[in-house]
PDB file of N, CA, C and O in Angstrom:
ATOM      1  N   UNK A   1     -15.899  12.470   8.873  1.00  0.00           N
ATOM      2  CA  UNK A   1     -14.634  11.801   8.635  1.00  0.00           C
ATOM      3  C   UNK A   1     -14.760  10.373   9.153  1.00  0.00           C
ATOM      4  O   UNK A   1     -14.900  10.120  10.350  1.00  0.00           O
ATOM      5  N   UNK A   2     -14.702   9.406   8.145  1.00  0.00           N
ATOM      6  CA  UNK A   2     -14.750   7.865   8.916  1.00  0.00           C
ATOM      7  C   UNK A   2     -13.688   7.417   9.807  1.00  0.00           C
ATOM      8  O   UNK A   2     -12.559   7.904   9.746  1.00  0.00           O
ATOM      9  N   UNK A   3     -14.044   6.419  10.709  1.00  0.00           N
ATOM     10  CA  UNK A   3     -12.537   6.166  11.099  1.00  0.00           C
ATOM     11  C   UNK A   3     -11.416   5.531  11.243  1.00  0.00           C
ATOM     12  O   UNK A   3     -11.318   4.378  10.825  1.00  0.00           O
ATOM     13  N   UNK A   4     -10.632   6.009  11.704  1.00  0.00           N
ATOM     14  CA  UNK A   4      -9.111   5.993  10.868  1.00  0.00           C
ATOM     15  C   UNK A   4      -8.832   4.394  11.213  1.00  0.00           C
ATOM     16  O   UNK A   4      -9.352   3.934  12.230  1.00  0.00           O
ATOM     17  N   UNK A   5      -7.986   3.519  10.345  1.00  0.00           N
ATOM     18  CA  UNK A   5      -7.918   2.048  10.018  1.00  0.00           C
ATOM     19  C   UNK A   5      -6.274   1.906  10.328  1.00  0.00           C
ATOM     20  O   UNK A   5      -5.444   2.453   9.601  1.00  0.00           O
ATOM     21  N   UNK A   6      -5.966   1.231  11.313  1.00  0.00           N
ATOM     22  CA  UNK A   6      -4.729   1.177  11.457  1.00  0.00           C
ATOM     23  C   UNK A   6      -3.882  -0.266  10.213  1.00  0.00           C
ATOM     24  O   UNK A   6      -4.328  -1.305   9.726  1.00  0.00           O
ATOM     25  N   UNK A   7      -2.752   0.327  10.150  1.00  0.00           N
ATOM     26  CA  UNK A   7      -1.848  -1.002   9.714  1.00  0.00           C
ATOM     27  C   UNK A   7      -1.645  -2.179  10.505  1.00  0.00           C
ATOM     28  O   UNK A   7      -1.284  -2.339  11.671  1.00  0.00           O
ATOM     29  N   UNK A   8      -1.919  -2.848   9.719  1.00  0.00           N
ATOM     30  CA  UNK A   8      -1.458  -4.392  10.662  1.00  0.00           C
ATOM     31  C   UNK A   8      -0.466  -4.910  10.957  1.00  0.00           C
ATOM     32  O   UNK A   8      -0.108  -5.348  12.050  1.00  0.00           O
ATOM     33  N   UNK A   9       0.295  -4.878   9.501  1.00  0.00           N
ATOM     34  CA  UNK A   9       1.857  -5.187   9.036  1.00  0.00           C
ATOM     35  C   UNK A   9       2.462  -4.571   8.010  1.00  0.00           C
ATOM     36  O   UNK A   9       1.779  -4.298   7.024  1.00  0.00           O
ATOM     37  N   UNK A  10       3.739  -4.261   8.039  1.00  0.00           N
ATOM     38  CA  UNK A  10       4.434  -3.657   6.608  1.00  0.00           C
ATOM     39  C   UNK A  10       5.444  -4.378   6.529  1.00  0.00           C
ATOM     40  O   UNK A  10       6.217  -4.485   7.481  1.00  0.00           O
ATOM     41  N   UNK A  11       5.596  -4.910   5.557  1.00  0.00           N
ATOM     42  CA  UNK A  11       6.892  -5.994   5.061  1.00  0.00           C
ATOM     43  C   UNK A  11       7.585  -5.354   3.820  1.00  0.00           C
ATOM     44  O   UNK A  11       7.026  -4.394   3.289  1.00  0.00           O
ATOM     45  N   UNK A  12       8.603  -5.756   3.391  1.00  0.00           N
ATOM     46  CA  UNK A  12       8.855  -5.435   2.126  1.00  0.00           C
ATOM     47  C   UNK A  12       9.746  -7.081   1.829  1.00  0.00           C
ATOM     48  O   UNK A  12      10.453  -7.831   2.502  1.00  0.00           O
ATOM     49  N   UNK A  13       9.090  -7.043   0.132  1.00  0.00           N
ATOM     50  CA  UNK A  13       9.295  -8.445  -0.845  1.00  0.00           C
ATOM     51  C   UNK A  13      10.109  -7.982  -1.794  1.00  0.00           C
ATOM     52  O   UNK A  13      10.290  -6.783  -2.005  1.00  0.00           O
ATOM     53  N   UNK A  14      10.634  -8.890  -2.404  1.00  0.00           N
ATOM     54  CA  UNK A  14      11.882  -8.645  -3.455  1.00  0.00           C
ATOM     55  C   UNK A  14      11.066  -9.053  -4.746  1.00  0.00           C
ATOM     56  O   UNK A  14      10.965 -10.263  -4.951  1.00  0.00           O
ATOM     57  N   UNK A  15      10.579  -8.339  -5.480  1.00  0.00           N
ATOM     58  CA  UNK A  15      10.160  -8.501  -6.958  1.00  0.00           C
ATOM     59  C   UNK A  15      10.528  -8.387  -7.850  1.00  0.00           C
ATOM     60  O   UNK A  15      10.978  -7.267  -8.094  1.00  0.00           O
ATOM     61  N   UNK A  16      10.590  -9.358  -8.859  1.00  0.00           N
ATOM     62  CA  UNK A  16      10.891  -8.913 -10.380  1.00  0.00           C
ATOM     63  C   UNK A  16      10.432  -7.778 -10.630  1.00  0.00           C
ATOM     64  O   UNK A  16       9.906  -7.329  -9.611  1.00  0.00           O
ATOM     65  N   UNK A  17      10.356  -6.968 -11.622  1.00  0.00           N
ATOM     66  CA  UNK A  17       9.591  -5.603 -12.437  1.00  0.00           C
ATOM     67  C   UNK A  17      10.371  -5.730 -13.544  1.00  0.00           C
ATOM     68  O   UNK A  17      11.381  -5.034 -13.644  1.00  0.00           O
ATOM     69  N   UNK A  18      10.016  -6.632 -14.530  1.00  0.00           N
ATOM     70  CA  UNK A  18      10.433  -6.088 -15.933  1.00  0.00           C
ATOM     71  C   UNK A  18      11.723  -6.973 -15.525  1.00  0.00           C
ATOM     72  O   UNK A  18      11.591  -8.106 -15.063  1.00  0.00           O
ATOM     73  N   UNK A  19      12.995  -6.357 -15.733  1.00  0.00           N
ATOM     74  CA  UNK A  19      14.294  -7.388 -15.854  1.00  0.00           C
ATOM     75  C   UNK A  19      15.039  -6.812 -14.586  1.00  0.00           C
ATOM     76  O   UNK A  19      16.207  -7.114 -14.343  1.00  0.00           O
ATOM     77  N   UNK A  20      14.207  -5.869 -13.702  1.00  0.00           N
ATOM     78  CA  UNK A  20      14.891  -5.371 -12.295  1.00  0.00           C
ATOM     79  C   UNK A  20      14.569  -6.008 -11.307  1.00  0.00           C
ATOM     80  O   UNK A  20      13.350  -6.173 -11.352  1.00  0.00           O
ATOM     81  N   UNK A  21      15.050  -6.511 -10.330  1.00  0.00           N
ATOM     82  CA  UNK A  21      14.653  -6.846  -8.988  1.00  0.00           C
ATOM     83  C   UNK A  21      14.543  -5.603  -8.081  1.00  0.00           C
ATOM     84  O   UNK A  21      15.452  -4.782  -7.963  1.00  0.00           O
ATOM     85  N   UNK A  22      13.208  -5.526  -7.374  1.00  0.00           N
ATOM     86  CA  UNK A  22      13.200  -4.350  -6.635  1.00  0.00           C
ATOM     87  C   UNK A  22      12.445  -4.964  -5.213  1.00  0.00           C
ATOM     88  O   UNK A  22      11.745  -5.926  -4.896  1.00  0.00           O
ATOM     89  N   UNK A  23      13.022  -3.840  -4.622  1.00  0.00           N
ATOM     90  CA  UNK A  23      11.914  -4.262  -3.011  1.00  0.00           C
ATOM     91  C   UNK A  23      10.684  -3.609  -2.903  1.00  0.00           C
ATOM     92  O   UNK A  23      10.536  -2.398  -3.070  1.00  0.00           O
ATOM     93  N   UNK A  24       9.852  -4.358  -2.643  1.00  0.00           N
ATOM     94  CA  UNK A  24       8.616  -3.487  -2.883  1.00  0.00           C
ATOM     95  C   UNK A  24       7.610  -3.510  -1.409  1.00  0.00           C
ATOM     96  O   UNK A  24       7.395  -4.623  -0.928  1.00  0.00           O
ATOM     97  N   UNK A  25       7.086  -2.446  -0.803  1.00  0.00           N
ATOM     98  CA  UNK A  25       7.066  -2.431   0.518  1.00  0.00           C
ATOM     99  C   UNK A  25       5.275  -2.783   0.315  1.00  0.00           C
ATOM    100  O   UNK A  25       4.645  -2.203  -0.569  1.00  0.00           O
ATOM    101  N   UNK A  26       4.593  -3.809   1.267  1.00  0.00           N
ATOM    102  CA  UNK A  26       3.464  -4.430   1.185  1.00  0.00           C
ATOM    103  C   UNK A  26       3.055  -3.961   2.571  1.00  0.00           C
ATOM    104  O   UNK A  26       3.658  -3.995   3.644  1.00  0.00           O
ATOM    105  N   UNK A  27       1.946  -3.547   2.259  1.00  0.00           N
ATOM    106  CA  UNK A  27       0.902  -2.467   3.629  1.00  0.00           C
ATOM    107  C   UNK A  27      -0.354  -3.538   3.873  1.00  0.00           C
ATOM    108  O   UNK A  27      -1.203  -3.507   2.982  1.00  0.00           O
ATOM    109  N   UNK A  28      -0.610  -4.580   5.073  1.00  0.00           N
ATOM    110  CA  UNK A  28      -1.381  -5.444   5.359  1.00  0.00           C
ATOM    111  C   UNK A  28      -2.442  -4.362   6.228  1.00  0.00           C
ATOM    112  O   UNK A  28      -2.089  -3.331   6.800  1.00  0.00           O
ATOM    113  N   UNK A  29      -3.931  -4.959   6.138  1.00  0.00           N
ATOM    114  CA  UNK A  29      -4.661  -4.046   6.888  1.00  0.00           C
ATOM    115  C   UNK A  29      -5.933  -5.064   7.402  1.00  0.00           C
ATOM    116  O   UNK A  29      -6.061  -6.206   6.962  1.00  0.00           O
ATOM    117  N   UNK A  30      -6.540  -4.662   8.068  1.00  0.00           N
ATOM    118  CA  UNK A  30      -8.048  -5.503   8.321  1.00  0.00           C
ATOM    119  C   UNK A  30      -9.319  -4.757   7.773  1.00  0.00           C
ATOM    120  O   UNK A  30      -9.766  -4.071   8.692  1.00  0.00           O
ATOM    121  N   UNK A  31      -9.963  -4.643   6.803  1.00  0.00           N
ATOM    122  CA  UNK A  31     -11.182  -3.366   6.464  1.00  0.00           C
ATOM    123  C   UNK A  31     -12.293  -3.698   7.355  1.00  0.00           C
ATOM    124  O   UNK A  31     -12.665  -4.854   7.557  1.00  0.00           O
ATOM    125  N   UNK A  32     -12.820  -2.643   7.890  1.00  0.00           N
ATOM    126  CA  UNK A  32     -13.924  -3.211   8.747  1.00  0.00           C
ATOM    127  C   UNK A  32     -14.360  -3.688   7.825  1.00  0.00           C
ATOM    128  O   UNK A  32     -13.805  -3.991   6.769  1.00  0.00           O
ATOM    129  N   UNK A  33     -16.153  -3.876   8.378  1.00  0.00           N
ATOM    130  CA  UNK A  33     -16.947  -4.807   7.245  1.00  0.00           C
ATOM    131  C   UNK A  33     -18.266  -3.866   7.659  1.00  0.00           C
ATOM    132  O   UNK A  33     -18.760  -3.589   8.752  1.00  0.00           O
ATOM    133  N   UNK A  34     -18.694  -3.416   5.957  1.00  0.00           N
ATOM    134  CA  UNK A  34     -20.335  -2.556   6.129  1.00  0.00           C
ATOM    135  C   UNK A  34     -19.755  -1.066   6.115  1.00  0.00           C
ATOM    136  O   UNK A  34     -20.675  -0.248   6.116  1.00  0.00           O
ATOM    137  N   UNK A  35     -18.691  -0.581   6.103  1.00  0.00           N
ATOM    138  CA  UNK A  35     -18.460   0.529   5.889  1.00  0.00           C
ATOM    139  C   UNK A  35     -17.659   0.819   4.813  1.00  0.00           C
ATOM    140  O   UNK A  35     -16.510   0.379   4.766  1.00  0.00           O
ATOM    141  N   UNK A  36     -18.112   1.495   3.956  1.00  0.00           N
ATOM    142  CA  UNK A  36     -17.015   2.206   2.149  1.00  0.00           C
ATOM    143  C   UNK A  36     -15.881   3.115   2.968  1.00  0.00           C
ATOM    144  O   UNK A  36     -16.098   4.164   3.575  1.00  0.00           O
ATOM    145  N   UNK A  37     -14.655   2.445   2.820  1.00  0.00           N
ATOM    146  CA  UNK A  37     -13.751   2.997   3.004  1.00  0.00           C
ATOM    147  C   UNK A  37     -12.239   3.247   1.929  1.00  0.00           C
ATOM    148  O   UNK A  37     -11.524   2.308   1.580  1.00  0.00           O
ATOM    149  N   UNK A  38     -12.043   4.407   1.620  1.00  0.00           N
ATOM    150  CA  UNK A  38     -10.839   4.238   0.864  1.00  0.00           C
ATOM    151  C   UNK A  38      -8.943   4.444   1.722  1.00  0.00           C
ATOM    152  O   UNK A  38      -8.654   5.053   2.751  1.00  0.00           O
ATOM    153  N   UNK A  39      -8.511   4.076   1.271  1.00  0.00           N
ATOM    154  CA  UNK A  39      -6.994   3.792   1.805  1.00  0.00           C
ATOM    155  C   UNK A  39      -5.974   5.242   0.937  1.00  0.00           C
ATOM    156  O   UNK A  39      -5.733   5.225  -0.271  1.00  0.00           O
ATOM    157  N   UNK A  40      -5.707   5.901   1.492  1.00  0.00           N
ATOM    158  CA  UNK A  40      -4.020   6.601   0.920  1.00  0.00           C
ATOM    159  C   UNK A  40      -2.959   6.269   1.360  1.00  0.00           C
ATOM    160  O   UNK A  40      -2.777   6.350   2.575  1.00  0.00           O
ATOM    161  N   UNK A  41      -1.950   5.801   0.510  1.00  0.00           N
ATOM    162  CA  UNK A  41      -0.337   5.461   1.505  1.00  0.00           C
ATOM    163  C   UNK A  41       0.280   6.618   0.719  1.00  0.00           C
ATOM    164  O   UNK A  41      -0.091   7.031  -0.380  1.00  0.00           O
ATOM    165  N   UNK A  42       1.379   7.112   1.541  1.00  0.00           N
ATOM    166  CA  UNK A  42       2.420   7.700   1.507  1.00  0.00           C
ATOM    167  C   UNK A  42       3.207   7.144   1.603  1.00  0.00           C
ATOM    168  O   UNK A  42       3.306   6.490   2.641  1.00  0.00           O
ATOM    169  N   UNK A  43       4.448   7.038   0.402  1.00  0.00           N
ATOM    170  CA  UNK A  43       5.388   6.123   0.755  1.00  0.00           C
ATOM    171  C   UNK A  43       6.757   6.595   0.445  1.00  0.00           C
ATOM    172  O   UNK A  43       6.743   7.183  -0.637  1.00  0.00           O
ATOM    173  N   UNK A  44       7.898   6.562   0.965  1.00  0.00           N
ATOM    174  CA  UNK A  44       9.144   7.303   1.221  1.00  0.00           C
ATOM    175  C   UNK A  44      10.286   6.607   0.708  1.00  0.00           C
ATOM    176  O   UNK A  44      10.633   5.944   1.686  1.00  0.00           O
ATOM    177  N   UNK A  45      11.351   6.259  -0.530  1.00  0.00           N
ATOM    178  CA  UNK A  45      12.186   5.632  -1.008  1.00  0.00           C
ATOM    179  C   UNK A  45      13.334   6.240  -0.452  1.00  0.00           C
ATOM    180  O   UNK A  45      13.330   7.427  -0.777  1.00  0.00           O
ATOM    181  N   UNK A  46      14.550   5.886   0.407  1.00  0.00           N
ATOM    182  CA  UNK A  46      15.637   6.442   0.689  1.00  0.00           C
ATOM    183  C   UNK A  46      15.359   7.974   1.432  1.00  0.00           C
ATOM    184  O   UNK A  46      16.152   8.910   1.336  1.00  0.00           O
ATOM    185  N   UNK A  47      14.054   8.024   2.196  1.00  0.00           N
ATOM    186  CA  UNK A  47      13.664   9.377   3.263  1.00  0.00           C
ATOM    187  C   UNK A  47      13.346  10.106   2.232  1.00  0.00           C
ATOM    188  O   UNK A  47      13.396  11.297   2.537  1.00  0.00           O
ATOM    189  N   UNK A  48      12.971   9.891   0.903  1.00  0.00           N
ATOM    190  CA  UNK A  48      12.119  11.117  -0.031  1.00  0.00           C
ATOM    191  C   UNK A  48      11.002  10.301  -0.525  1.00  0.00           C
ATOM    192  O   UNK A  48      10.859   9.142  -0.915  1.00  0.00           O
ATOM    193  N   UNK A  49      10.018  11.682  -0.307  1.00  0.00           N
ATOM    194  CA  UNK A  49       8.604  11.126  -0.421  1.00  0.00           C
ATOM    195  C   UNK A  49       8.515  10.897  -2.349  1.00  0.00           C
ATOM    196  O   UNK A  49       8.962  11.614  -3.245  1.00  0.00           O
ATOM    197  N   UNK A  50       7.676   9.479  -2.407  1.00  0.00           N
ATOM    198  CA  UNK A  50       7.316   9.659  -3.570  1.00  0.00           C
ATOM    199  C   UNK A  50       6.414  10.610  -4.179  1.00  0.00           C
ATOM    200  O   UNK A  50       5.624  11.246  -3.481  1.00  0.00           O
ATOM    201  N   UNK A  51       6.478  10.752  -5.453  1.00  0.00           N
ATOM    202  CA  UNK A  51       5.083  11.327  -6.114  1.00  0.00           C
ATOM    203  C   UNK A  51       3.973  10.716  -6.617  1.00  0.00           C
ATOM    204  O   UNK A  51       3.364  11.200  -7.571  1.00  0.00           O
ATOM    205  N   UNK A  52       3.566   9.458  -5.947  1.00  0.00           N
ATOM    206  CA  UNK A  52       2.868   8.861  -6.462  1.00  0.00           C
ATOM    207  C   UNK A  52       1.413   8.951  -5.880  1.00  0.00           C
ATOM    208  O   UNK A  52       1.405   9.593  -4.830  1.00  0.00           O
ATOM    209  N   UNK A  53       0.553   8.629  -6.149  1.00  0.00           N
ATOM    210  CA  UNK A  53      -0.495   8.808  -5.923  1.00  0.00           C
ATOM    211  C   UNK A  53      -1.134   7.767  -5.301  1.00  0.00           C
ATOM    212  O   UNK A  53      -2.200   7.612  -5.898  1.00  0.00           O
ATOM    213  N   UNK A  54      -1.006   6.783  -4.193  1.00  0.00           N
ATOM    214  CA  UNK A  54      -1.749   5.238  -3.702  1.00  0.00           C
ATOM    215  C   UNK A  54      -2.632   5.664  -2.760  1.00  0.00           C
ATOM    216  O   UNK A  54      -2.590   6.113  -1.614  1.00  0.00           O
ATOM    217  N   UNK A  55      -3.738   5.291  -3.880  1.00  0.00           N
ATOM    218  CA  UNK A  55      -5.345   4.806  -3.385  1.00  0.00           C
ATOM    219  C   UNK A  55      -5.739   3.302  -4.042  1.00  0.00           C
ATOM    220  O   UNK A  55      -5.699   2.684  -5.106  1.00  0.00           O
ATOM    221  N   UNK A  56      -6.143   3.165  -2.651  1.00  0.00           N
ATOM    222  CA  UNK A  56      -7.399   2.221  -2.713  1.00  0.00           C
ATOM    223  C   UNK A  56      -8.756   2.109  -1.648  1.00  0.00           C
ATOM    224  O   UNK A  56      -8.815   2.680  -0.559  1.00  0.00           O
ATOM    225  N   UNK A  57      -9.861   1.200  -2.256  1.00  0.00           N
ATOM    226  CA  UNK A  57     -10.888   1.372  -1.717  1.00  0.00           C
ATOM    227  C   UNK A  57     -11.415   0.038  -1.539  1.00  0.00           C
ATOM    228  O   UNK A  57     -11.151  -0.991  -2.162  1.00  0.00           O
ATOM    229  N   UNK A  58     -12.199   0.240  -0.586  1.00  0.00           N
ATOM    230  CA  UNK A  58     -12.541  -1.756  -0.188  1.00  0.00           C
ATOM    231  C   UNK A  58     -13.907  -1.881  -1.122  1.00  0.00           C
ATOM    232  O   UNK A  58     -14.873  -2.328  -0.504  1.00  0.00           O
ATOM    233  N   UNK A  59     -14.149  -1.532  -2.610  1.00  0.00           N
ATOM    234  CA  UNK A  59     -15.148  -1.985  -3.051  1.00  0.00           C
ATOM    235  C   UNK A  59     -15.427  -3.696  -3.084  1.00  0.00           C
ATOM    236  O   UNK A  59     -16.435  -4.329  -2.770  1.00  0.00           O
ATOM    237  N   UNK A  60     -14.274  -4.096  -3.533  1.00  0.00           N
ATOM    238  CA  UNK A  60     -13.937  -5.797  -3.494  1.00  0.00           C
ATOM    239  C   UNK A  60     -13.284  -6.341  -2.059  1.00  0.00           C
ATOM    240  O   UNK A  60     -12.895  -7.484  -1.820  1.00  0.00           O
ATOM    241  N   UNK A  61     -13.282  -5.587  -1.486  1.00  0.00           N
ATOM    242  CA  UNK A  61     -12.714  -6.663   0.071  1.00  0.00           C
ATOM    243  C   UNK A  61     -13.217  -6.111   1.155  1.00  0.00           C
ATOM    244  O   UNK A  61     -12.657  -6.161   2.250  1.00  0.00           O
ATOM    245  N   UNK A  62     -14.580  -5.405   0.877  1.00  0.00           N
ATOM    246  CA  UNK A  62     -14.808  -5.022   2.229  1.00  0.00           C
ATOM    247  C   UNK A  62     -15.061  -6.346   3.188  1.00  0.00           C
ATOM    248  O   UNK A  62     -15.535  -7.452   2.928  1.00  0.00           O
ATOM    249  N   UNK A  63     -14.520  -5.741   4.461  1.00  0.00           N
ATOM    250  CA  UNK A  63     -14.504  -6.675   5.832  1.00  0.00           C
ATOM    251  C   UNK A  63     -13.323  -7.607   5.364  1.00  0.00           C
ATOM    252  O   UNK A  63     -13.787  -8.746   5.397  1.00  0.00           O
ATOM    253  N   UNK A  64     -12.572  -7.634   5.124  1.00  0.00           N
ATOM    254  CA  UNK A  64     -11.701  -8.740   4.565  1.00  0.00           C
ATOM    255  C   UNK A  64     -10.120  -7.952   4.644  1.00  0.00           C
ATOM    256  O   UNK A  64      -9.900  -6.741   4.640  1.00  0.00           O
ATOM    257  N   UNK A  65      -9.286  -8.907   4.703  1.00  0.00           N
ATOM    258  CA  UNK A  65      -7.963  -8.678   5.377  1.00  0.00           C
ATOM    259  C   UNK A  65      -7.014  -8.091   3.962  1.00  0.00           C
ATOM    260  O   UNK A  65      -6.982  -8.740   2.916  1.00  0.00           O
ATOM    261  N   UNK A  66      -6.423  -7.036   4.107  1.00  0.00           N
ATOM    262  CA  UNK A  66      -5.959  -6.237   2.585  1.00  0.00           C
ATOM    263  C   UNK A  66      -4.760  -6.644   2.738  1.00  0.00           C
ATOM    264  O   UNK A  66      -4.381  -6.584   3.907  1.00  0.00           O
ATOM    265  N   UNK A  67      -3.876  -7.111   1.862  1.00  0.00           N
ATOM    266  CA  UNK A  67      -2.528  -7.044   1.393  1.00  0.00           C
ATOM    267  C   UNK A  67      -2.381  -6.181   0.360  1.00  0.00           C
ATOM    268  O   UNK A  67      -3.068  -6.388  -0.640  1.00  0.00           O
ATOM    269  N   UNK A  68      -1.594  -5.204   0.379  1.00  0.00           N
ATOM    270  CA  UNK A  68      -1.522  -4.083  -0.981  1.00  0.00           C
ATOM    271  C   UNK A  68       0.046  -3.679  -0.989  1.00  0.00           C
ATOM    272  O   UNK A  68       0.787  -3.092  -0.200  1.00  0.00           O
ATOM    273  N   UNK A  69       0.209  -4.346  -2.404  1.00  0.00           N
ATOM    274  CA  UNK A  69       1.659  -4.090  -2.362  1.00  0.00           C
ATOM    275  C   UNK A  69       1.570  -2.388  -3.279  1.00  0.00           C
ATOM    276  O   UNK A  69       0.762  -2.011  -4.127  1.00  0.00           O
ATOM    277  N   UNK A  70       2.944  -1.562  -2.567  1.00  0.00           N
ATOM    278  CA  UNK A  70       3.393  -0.059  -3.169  1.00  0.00           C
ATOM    279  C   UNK A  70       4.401  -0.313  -4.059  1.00  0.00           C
ATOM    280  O   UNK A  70       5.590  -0.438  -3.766  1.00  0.00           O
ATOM    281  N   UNK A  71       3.938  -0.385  -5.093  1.00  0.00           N
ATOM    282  CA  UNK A  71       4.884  -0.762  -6.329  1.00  0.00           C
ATOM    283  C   UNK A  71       5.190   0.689  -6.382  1.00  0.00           C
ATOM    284  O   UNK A  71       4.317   1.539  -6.201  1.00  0.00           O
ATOM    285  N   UNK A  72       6.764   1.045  -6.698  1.00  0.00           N
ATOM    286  CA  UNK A  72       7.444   1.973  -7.771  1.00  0.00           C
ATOM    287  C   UNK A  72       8.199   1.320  -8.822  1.00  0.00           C
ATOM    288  O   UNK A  72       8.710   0.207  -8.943  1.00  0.00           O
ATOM    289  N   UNK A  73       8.088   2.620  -9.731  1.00  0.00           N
ATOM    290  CA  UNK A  73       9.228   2.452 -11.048  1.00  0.00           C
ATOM    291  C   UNK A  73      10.174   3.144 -11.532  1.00  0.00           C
ATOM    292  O   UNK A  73      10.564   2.950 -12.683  1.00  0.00           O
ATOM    293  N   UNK A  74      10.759   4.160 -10.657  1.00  0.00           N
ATOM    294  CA  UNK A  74      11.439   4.965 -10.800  1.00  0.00           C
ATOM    295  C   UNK A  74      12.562   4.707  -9.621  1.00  0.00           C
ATOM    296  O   UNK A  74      12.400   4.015  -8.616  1.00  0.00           O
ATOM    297  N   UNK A  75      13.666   5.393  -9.977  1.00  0.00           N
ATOM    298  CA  UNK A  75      14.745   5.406  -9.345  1.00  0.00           C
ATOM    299  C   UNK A  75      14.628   6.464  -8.371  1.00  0.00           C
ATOM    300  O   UNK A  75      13.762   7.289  -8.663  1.00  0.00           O
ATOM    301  N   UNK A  76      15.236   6.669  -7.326  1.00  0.00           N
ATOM    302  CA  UNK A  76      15.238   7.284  -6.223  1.00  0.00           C
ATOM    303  C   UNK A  76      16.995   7.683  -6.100  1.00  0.00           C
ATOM    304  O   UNK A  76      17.817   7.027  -6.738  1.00  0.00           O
ATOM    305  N   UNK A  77      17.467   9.018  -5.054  1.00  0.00           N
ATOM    306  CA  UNK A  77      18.330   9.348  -4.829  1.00  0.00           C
ATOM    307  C   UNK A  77      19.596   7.928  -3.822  1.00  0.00           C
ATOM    308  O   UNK A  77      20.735   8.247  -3.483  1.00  0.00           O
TER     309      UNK A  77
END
């Protein structure tokens, strides 16, 4: 099991999507550097978990500082 990569920062930004403005919550990280690592977020709209599936992997940023925004498109309760 590699090891575990803490968050740096979580913000959330106000984005267009199409003709909606939505908030969209952005997960900042540091990737080490020299090690293949992939990322899962879990992310929670109004205390219910989405169904979405967020991966990523540092093929393009290893060692390098991640900004990854959790886009949804669905409505929530």
């Amino acid at each position: 099991m590699p090891q575990a990569v803490n968050l740096d920062t979580i913000y959330v930004t106000d984005e267009l999507l199409f003709t909606d403005t939505r908030k969209i919550v952005n997960a900042v990280l540091q990737d080490p550097p020299g090690v293949e690592n992939s990322y899962r977020f879990i992310q929670y709209v109004n205390g219910f978990e989405t169904n979405r599936i967020l991966i990523r992997n540092d093929d393009y940023s290893d060692g390098r500082r991640i900004d990854n925004k959790l886009f949804y498109f669905f409505r929530f309760r």
